[in-house]
C-alpha positions in Angstrom: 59.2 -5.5 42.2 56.2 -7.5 41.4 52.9 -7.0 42.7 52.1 -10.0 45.4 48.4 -10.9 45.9 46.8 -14.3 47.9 47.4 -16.8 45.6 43.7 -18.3 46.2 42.5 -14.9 44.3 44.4 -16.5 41.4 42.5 -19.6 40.6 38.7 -18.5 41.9 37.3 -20.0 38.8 39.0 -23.3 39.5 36.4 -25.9 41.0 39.0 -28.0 42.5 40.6 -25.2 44.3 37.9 -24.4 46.5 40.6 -24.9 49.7 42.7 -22.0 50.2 46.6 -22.2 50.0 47.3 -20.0 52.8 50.7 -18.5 51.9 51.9 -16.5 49.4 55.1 -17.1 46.8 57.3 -15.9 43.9 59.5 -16.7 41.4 63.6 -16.2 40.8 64.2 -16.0 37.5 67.6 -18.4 35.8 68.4 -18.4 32.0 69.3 -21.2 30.0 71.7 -19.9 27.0 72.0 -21.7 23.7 75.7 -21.9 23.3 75.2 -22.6 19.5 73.6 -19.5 18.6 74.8 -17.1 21.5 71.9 -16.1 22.9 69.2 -16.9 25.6 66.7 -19.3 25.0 64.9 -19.2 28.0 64.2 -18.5 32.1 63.9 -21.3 34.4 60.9 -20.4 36.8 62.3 -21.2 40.4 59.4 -20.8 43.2 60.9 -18.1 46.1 59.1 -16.6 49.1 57.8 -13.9 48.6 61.4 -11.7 50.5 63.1 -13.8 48.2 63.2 -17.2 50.9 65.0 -20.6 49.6 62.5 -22.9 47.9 63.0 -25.7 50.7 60.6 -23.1 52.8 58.0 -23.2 50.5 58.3 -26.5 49.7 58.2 -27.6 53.0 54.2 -26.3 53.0 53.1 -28.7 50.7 51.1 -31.5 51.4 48.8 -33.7 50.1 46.0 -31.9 50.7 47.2 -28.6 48.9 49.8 -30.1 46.5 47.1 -29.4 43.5 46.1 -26.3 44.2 50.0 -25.0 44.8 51.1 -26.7 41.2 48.0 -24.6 39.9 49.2 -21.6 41.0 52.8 -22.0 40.3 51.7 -21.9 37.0 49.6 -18.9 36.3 52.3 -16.8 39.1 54.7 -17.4 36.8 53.1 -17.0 33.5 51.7 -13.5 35.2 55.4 -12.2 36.3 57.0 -13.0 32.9 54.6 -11.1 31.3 54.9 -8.7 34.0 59.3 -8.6 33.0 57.9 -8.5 29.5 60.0 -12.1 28.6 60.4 -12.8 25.2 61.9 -16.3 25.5 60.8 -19.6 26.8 59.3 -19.9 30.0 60.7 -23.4 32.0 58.0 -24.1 35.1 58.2 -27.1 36.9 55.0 -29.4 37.4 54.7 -32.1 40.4 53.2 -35.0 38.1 51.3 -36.6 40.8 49.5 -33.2 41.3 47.7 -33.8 37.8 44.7 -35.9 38.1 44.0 -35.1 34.3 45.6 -33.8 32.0 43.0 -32.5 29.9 41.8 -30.6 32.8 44.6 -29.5 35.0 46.2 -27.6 32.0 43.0 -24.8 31.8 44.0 -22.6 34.0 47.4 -22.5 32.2 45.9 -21.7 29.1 43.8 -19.5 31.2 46.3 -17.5 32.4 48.8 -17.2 29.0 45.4 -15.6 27.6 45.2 -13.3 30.3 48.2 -12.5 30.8 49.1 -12.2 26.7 51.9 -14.9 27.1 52.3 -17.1 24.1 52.1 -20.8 24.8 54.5 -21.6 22.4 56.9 -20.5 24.9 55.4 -22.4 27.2 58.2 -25.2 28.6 57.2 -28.1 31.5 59.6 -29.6 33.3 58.8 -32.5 35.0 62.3 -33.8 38.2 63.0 -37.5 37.9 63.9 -37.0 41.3 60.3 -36.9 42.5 58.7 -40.8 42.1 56.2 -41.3 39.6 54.2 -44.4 40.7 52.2 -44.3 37.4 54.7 -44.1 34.1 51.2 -44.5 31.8 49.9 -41.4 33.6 53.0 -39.4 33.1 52.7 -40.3 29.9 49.4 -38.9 29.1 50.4 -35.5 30.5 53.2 -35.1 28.6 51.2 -36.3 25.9 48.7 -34.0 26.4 51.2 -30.6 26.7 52.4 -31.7 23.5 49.2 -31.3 21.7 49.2 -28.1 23.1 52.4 -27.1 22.0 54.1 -26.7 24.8 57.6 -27.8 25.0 58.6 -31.2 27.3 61.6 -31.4 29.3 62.6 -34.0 32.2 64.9 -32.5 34.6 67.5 -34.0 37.1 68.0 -36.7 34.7 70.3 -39.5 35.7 69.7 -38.8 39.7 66.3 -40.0 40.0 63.6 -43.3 40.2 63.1 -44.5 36.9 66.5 -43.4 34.8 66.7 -44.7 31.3 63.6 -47.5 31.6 61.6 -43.2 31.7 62.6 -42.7 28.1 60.9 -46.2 26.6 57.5 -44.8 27.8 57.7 -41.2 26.4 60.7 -38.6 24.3 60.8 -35.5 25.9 61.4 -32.7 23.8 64.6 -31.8 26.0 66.5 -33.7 28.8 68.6 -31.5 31.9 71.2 -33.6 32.9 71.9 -33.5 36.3 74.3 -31.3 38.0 76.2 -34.3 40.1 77.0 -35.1 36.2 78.1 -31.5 35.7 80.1 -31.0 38.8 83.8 -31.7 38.0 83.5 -34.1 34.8 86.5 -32.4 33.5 88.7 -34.4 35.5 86.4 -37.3 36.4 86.5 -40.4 33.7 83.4 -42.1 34.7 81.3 -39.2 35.0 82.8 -38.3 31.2 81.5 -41.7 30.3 78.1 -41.4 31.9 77.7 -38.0 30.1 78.4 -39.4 26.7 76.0 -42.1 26.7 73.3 -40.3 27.9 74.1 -37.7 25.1 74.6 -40.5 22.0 70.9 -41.7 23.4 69.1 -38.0 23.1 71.1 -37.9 19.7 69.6 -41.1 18.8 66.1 -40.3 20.1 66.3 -36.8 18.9 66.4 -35.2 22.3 68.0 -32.0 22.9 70.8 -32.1 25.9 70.9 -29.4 28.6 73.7 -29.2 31.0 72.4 -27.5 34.3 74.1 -26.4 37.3 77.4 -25.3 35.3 80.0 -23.2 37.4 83.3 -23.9 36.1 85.3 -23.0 32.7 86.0 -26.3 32.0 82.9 -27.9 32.7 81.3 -25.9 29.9 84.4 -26.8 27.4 83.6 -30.6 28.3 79.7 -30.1 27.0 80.5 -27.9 24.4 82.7 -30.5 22.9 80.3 -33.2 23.3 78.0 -31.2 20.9 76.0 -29.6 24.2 74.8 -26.1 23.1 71.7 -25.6 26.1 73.5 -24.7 29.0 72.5 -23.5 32.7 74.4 -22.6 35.7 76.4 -19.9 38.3 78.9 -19.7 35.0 76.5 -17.7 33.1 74.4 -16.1 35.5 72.8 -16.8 39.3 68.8 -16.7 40.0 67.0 -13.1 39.6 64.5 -12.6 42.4 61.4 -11.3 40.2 63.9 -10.0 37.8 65.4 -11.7 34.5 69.5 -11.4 35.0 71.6 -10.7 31.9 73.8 -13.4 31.2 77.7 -12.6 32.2 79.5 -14.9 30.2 
């Protein structure tokens, strides 16, 4: 069990964190396998309370007064409790883009932290939900910009259930694209969600975007991706959520 500790402790040396969050958090831990080569490429950070309480309940604290700060701190918690499970793959942590005044600057205590905590920022991976509205397309462009001069990998998740869909992708290529689980759930027998799914793959082909396939829980639902040339994959059919533990992958 990890150690929990005020999260304001975390970012002291932060100038813009001078409010204090007021609630504590952790991290549940999902992999994302690489079908290809048969192994695990990664861990999905997915923010918990701190008994292992849904995300909508820490969600549900943020405002606009401490949405920076809390995007601060979700990254250095979970860069501290992967190096705490000693994780050797890539680290997935979501980012609410309209938290980031500048890029430049938000992303210190991130390299802050990986130095502290000895956790290699090549495997370092951002996700930013297309389900959360992005008023400013040139400033979400600049931070992805920006993590990719630092190596970090890009990756836009809920793809296809959000605000800007496809008119995203002529502003800025992420590195990788999650398509979203309505277009998982079932598309073995549904003929329009098949057609969705193979356009949106034949464009990340095109743009040389690699194609994850979250939220997968059925047999057949893998065979569908896997046969559209899918090999990241995420979902109940390989393993559920670890609460500040990495879960081995059953399939």
């Amino acid at each position: 069990m990890a150690t929990h500790f005020p999260v304001e402790t975390i970012l002291s040396g932060c100038k813009q964190c001078h409010k204090p969050l007021g609630f504590e958090f952790s991290f549940a831990f999902q992999p994302i396998v690489d079908d290809q080569v048969h192994c695990v490429f990664g861990y999905e950070a997915l923010v918990r309370g701190c008994q292992g309480q849904g995300a909508s309940e820490v969600l549900s604290k943020i405002n606009d007064g401490n949405r920076y700060v809390f995007d601060q701190a979700c990254r250095v918690k979970a860069i501290q409790l992967a190096s705490e499970l000693q994780l050797d793959k890539m680290l997935s942590i979501n980012f609410l883009p309209n938290a980031v005044y500048e890029p430049a600057h938000c992303i210190r205590s991130t390299l802050d932290a990986a130095e502290q905590f000895a956790f290699p920022t090549e495997r370092l991976m951002f996700e930013i939900t297309e389900s959360e509205y992005v008023a400013d397309v040139k400033h979400m462009t600049r931070i992805f910009s920006e993590y990719k001069a630092q190596g970090f990998t890009t990756a836009l998740d809920d793809f296809g259930a959000g605000h800007a869909g496809l008119n995203l992708l002529a502003s800025f290529v992420p590195d990788i694209i999650k398509i979203d689980m309505e277009l998982v759930r079932g598309i073995d027998s549904n003929p329009v969600k098949q057609s969705i799914a193979r356009g949106v793959v034949q464009i990340c082909n095109d743009l040389g975007i690699r194609v994850l396939a979250e939220g997968l829980e059925t047999a057949e639902e893998v065979a569908f991706y896997q046969d559209l040339g899918v090999s990241l994959m995420q979902g109940y059919y390989f393993a559920k959520p670890g609460f500040e533990y990495l879960p081995a992958v059953m399939k």
